[in-house]
N, CA, C and O of each residue as an XYZ file, in Angstrom:
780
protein
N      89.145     43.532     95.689
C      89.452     44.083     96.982
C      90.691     44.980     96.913
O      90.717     46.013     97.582
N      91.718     44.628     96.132
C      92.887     45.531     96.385
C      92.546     46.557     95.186
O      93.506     47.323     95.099
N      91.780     46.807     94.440
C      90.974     47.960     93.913
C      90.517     49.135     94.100
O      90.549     50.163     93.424
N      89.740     48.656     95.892
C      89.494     49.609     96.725
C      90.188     50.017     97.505
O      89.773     51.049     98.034
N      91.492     49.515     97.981
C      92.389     49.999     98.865
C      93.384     51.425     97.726
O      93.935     52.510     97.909
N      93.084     50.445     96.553
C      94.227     51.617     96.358
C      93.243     52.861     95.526
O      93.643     53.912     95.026
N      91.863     52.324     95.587
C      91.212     53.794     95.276
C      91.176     54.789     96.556
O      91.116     56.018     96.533
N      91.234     53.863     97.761
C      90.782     54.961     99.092
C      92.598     55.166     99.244
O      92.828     55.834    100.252
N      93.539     54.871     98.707
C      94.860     54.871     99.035
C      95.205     56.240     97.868
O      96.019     57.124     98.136
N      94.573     56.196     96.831
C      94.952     57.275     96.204
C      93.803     58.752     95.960
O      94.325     59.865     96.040
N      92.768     58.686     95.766
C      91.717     58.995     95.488
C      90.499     59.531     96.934
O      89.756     60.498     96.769
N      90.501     58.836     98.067
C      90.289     59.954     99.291
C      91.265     60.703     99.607
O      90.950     61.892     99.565
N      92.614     60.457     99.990
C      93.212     61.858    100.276
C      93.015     63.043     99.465
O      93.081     64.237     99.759
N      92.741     62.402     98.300
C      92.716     63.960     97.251
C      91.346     65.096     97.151
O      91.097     66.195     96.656
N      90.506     63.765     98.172
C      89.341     64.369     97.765
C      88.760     64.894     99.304
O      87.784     65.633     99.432
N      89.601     64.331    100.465
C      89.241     65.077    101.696
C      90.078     65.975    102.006
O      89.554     66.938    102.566
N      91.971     66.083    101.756
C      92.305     66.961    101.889
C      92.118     68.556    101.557
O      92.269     69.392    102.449
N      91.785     68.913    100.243
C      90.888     69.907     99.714
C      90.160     70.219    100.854
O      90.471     71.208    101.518
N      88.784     69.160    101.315
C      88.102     69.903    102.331
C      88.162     70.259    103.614
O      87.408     71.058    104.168
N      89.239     69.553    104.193
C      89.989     70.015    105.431
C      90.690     70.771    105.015
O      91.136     71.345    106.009
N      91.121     71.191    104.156
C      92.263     72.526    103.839
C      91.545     73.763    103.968
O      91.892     74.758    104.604
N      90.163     73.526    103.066
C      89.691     74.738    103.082
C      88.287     74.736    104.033
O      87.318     75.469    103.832
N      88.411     73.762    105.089
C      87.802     74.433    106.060
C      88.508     74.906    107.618
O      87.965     75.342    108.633
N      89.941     74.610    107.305
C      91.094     75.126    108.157
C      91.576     76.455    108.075
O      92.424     77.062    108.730
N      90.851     76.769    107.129
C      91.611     78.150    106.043
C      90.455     78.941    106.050
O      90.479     79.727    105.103
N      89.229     79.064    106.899
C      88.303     80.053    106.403
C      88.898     81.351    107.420
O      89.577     81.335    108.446
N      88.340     82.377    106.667
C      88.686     83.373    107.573
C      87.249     84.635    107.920
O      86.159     84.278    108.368
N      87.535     85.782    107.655
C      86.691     86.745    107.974
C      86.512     87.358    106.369
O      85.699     88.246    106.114
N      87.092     86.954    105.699
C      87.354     87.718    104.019
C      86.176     87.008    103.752
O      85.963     85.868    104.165
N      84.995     88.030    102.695
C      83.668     87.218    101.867
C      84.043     87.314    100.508
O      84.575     88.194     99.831
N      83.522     85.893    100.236
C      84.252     85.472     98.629
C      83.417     86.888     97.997
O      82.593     87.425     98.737
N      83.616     87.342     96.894
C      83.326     87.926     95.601
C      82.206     87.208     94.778
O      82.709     86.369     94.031
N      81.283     87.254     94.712
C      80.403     86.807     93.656
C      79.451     86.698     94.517
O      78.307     86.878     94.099
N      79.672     86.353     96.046
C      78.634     85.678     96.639
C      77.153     86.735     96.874
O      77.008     87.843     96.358
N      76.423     86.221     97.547
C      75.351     86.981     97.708
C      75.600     88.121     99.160
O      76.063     87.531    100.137
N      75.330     89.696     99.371
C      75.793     90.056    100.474
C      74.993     89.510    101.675
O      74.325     88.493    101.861
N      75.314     90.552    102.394
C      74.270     90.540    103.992
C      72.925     91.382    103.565
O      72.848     92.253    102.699
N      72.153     91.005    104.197
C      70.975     92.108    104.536
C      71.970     93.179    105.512
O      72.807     92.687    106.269
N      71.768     94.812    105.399
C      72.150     95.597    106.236
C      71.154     95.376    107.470
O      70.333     96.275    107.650
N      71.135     94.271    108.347
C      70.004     94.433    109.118
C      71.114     94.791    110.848
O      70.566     95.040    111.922
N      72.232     94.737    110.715
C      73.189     94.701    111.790
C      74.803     95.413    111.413
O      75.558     94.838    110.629
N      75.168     96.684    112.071
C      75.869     97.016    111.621
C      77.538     96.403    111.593
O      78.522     97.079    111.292
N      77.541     95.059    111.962
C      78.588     94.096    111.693
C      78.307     93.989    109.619
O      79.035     94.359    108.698
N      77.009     93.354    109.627
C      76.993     93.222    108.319
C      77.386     94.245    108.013
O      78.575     93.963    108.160
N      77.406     95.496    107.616
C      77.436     96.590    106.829
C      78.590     96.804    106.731
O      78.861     97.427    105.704
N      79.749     96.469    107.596
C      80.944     96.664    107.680
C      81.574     95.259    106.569
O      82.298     95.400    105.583
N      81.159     94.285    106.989
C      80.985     93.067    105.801
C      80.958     93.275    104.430
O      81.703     92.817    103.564
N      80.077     93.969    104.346
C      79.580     94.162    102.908
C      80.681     95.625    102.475
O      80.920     95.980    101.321
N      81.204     96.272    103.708
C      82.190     97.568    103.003
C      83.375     96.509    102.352
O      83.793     96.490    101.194
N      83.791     95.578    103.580
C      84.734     94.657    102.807
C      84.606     93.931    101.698
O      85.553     93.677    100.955
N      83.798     93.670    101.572
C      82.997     92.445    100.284
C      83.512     93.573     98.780
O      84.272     93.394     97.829
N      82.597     94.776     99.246
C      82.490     95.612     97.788
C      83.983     96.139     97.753
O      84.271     96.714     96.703
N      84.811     96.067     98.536
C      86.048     96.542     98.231
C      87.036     95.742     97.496
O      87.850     95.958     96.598
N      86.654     94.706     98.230
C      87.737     93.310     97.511
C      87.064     93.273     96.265
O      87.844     93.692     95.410
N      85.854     92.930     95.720
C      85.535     93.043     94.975
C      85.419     94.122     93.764
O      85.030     94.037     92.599
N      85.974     95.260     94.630
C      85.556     96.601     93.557
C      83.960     96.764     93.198
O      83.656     97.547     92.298
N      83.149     96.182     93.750
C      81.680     96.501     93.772
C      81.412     98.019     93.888
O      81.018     98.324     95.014
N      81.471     98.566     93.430
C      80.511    100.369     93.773
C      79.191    100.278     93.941
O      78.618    101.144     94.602
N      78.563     99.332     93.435
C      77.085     99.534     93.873
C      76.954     99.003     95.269
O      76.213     99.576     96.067
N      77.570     98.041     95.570
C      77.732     97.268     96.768
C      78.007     98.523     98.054
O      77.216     98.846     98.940
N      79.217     98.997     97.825
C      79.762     99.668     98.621
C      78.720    101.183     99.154
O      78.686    101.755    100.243
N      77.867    101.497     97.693
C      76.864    102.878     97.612
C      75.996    102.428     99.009
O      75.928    103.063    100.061
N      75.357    101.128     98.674
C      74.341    100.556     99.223
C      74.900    100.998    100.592
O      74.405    102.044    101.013
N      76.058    100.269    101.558
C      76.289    100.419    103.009
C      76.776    101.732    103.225
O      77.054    101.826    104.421
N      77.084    103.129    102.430
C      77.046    104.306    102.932
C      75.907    105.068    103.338
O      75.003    105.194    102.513
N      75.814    105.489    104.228
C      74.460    106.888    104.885
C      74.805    107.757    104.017
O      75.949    107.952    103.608
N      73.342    108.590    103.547
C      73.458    109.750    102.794
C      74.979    110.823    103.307
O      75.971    111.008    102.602
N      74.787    111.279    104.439
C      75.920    112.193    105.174
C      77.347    110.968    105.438
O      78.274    111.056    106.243
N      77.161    110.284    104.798
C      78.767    109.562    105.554
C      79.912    110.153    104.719
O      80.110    110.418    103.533
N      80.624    110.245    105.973
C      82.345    111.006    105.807
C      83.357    110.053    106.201
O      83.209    109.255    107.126
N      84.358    110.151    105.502
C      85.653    109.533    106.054
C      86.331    110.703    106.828
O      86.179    111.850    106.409
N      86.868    110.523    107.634
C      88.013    111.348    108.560
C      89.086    110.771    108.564
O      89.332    109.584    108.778
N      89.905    111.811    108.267
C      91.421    111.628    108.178
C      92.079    111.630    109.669
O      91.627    112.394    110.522
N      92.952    110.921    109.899
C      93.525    110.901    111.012
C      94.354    111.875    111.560
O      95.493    111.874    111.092
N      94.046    112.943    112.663
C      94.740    114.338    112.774
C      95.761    114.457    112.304
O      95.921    115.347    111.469
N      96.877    113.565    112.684
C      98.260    113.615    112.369
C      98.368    113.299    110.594
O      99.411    112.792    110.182
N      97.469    113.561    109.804
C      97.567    113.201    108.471
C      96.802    114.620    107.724
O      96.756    114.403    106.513
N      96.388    115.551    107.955
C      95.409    116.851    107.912
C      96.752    117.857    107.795
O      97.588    118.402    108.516
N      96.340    117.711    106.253
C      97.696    119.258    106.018
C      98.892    118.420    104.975
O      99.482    119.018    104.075
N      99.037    117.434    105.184
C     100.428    116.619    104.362
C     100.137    116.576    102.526
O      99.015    116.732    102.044
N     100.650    116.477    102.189
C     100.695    116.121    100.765
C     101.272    115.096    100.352
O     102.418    114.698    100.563
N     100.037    114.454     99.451
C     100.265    112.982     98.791
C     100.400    113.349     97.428
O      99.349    113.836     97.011
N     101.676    113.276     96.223
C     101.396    113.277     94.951
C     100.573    114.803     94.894
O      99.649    114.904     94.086
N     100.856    115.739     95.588
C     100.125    116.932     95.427
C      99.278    117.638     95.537
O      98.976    118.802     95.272
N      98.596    116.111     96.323
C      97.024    116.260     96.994
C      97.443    116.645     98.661
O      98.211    116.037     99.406
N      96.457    118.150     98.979
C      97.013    118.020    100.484
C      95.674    117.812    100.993
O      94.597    118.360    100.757
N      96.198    116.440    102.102
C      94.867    115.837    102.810
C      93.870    116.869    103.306
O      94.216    118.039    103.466
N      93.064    116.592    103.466
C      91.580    117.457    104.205
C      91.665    116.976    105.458
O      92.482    116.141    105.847
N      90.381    117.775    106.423
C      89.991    116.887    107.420
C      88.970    115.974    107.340
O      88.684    115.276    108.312
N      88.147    115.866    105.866
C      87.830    114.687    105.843
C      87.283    114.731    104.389
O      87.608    115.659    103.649
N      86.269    113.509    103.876
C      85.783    113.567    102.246
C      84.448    113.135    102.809
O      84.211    112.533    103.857
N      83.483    113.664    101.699
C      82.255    113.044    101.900
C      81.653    111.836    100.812
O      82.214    111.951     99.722
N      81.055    111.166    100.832
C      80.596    110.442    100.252
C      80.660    110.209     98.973
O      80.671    109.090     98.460
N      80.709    111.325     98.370
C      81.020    111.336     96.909
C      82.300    111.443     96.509
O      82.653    111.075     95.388
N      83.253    112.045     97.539
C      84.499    112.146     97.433
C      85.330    110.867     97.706
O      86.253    110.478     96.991
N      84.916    110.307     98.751
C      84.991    108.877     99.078
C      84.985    107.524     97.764
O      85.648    106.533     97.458
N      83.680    108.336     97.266
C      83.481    106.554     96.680
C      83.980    106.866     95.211
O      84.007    105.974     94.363
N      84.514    108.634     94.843
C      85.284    109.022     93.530
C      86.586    108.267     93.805
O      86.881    107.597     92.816
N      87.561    108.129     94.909
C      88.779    107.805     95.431
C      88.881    106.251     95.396
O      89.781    105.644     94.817
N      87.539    105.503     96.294
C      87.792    104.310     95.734
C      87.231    103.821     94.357
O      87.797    102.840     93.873
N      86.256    104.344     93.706
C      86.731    104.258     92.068
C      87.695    104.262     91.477
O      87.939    103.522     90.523
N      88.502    105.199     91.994
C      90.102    105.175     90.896
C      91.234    104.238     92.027
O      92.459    104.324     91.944
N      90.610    103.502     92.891
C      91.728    102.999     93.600
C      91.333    101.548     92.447
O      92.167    100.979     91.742
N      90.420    101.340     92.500
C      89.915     99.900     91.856
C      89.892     99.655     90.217
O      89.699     98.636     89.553
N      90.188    101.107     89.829
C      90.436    100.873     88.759
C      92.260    101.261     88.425
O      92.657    101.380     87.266
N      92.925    101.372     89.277
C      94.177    101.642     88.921
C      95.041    100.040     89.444
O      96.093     99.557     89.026
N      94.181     99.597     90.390
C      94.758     98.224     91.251
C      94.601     97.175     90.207
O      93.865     97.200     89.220
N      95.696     95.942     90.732
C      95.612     94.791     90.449
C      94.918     93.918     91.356
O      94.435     92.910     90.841
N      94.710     94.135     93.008
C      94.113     93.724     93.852
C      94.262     94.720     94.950
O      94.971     95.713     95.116
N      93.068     93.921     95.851
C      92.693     94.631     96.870
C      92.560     93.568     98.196
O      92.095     92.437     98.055
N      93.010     94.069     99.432
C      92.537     92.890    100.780
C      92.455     93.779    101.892
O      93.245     94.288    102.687
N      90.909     93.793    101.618
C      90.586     94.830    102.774
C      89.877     93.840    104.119
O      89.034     92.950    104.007
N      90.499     94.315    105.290
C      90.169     93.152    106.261
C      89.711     94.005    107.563
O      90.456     94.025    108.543
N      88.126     94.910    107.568
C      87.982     95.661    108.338
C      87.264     95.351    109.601
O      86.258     95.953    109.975
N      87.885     94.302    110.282
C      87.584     93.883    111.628
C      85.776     93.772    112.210
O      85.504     93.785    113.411
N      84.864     93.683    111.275
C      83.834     92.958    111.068
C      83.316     92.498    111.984
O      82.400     93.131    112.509
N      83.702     91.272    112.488
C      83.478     90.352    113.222
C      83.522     90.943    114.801
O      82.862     90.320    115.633
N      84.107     91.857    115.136
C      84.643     92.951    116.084
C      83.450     93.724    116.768
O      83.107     93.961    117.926
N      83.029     93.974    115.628
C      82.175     95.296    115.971
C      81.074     95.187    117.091
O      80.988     96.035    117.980
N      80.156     93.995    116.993
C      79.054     93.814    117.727
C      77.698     94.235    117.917
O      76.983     94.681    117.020
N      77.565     94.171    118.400
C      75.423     94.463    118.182
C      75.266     95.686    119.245
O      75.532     95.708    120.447
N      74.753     96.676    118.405
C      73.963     98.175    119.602
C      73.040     97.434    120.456
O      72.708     96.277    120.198
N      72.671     98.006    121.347
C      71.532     97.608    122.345
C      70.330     97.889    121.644
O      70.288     98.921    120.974
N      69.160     96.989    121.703
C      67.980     96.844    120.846
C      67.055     98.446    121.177
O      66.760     98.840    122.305
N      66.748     99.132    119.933
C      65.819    100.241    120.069
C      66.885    101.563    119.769
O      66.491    102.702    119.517
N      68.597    101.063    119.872
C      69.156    102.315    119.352
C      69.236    102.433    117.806
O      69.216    101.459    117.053
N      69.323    103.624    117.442
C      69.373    103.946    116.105
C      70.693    104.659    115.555
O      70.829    105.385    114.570
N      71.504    104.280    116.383
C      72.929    104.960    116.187
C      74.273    104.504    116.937
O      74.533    104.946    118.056
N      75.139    103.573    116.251
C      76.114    103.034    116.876
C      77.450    103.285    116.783
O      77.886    103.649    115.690
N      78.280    103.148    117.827
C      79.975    103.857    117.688
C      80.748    102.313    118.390
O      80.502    101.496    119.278
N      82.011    102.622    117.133
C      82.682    101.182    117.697
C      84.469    102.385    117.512
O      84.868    103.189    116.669
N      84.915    101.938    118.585
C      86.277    102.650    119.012
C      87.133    101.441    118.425
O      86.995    100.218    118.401
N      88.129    102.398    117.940
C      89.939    101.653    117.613
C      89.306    100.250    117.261
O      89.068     99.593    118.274
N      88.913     99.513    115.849
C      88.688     98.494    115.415
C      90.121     98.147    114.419
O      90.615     99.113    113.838
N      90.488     97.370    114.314
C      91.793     96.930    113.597
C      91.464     96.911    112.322
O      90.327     96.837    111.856
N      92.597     96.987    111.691
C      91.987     96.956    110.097
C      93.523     96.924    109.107
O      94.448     97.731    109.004
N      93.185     95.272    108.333
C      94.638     95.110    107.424
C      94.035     95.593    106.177
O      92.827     95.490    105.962
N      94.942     96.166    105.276
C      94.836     96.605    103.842
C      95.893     96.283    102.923
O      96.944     96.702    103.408
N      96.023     95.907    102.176
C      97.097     95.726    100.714
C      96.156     95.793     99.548
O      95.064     95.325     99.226
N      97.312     96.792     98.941
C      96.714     97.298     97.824
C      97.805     96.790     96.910
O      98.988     96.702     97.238
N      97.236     96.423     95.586
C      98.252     95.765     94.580
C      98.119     96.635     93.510
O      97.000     96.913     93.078
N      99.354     97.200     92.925
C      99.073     98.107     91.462
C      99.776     97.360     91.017
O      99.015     96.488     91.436
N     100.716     96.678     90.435
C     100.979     95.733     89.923
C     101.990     94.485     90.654
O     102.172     94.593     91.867
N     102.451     93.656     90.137
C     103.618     92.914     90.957
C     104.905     93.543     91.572
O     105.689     92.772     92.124
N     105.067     94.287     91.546
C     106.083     94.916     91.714
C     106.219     96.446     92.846
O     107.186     96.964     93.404
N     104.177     96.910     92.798
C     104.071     98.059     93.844
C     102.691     97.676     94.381
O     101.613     97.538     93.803
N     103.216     97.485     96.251
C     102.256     97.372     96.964
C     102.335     98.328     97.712
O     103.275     99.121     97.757
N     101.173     98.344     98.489
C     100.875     99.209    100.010
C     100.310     98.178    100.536
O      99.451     97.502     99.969
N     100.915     97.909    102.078
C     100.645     96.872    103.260
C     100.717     97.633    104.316
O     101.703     98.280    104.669
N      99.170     97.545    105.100
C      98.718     98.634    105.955
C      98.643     97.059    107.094
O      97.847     96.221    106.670
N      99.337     96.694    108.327
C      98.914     95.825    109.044
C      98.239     96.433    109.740
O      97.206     95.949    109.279
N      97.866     97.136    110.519
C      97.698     97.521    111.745
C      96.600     99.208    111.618
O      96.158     99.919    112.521
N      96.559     99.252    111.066
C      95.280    100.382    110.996
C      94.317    100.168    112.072
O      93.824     99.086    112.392
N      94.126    101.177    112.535
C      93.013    101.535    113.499
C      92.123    102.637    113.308
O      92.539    103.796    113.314
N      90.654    102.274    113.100
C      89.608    102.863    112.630
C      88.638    102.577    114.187
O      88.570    101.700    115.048
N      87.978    103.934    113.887
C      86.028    104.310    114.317
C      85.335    104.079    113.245
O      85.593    104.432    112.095
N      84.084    103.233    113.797
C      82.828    103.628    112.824
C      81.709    104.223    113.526
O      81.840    104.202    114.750
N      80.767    104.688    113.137
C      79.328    105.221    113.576
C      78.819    104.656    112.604
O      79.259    104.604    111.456
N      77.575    104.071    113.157
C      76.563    103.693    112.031
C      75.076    104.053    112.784
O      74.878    104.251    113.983
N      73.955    104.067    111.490
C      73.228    105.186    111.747
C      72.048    104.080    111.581
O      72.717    103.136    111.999
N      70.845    103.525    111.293
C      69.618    102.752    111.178
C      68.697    103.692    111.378
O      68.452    104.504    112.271
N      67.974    103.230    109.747
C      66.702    104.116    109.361
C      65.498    102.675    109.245
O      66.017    101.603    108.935
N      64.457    102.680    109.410
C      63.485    101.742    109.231
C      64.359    100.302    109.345
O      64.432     99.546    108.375
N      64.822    100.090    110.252
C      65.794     98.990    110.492
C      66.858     98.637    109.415
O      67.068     97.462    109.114
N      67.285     99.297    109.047
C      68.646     99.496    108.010
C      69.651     99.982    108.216
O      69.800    101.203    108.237
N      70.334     99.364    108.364
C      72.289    100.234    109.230
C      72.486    100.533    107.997
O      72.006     99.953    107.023
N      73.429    101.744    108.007
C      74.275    102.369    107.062
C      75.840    102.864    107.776
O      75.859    103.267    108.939
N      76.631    102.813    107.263
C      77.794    103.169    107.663
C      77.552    105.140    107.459
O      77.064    105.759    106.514
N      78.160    105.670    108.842
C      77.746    106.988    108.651
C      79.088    108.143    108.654
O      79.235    109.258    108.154
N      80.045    107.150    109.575
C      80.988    108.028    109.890
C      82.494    106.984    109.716
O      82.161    105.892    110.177
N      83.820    106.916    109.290
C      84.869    106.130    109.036
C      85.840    106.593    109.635
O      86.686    106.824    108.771
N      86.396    106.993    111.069
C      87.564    107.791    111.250
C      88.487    106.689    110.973
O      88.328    105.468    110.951
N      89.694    107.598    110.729
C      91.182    106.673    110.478
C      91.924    107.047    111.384
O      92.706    107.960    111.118
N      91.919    106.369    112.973
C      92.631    106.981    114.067
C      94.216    106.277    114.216
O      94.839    106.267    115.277
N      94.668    105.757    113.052
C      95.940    104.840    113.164
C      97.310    105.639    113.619
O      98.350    105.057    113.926
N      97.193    106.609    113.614
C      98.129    107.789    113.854
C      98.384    107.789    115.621
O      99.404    107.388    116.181
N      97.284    108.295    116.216
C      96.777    108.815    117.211
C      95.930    107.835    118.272
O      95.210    108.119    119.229
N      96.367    106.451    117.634
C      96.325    105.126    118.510
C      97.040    104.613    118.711
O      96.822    103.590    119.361
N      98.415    104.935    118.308
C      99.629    104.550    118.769
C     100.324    103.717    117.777
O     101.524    103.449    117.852
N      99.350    103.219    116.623
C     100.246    102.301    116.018
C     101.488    102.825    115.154
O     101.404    103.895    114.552
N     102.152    102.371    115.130
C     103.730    102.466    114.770
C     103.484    101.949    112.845
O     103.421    100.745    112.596
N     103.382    102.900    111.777
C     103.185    102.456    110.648
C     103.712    103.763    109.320
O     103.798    104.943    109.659
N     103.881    103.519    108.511
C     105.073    103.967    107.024
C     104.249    105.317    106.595
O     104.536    106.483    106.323
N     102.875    104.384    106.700
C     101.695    105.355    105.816
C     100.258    105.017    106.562
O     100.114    103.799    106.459
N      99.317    105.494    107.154
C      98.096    105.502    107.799
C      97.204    104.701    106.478
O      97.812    104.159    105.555
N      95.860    104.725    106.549
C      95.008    104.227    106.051
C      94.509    105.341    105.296
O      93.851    105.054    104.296
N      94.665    106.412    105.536
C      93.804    107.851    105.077
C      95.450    108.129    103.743
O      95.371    108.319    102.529
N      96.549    108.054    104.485
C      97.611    108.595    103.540
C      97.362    107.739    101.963
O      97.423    108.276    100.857
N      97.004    105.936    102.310
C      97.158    104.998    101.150
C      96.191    105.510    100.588
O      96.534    106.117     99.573
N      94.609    105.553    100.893
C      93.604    106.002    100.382
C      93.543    107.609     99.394
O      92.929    107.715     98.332
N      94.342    108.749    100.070
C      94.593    109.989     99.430
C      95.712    109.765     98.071
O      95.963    110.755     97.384
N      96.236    108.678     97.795
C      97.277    108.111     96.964
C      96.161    108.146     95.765
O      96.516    108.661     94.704
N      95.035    107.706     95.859
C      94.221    107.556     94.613
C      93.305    108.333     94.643
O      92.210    107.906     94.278
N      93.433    109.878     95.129
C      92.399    110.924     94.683
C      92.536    111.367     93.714
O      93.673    111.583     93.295
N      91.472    111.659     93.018
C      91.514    112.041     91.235
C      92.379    113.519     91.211
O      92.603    114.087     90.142
């Protein structure tokens, strides 16, 4: 009898705390390895932009872009120079996913947290959806010593559904010109790793 007291005295806390820890601790971040979403809802698709980012997935990330999808730079960021690069008013798809290639291969980590859960469901039968000023945290790690910590970013998306398939179509970066108060926009960190 005093066998079992001191197995449940030493040996359950160790083995329930773990699972109350980490079911106190879930958040909106999708582990890495896991399996994605079906693009069947353009919440998922925004999911899966986060998934393939944290992860550095490129195929992941190919998958939830629309043929025509553009990032837009945030007005107040159109004309500046990063490292010699002077921003555009926006990149297309290939320019996009060249930039986060060399962001993922120059990083030590990535925590992209693009308000997902936010977005919500189009009305049934549309084929084209717009979500205004969605929040969005970013840290980028190049090594221990140099980060970029974006709290407060504010993004548009448009997303587009072909044969019931969302694709991400359009990315503005309105963090400028939404008022938030920040060092470097989401478009400035991102132009940091154009080839």
């Amino acid at each position: 009898m005093v066998y079992h007291k001191r197995f449940r005295q030493r040996f359950l806390p160790g083995i329930l705390f773990p699972l109350l820890l980490g079911a106190a601790c879930t958040n909106d971040n999708v582990e890495p390895g896991t399996t994605p979403y079906q693009n069947t809802e353009p919440q998922y698709v925004l999911a899966n932009v986060e998934r393939a980012f944290n992860a550095g997935d490129l195929v992941l990330l190919e998958a939830c872009l629309a043929d025509d999808f553009a990032f837009y730079f945030d007005p107040g960021d159109v004309g500046k120079t990063v490292n010699g690069y002077e921003i555009p008013g926006r990149w297309t798809r290939e320019e996009f996913r060249l930039v986060i290639a060399n962001l993922v291969e120059r990083t030590f980590s990535r925590s992209l947290h693009c308000g997902w859960r936010s977005v919500g469901r189009p009305d049934p039968g549309r084929n084209t959806y717009f979500v205004a000023k969605v929040l969005l945290r970013l840290v980028v790690q190049e090594n221990e010593h140099h980060e970029w910590a974006l709290d407060q970013a504010s993004c548009n998306y448009e997303f587009a559904s072909t044969a019931g398939r969302w694709h991400l179509r359009r990315w503005e970066d309105v963090t400028r010109c939404s008022g938030c108060i920040v060092e470097k926009s989401l478009g400035e960190v991102l132009a940091e790793y154009h080839p």
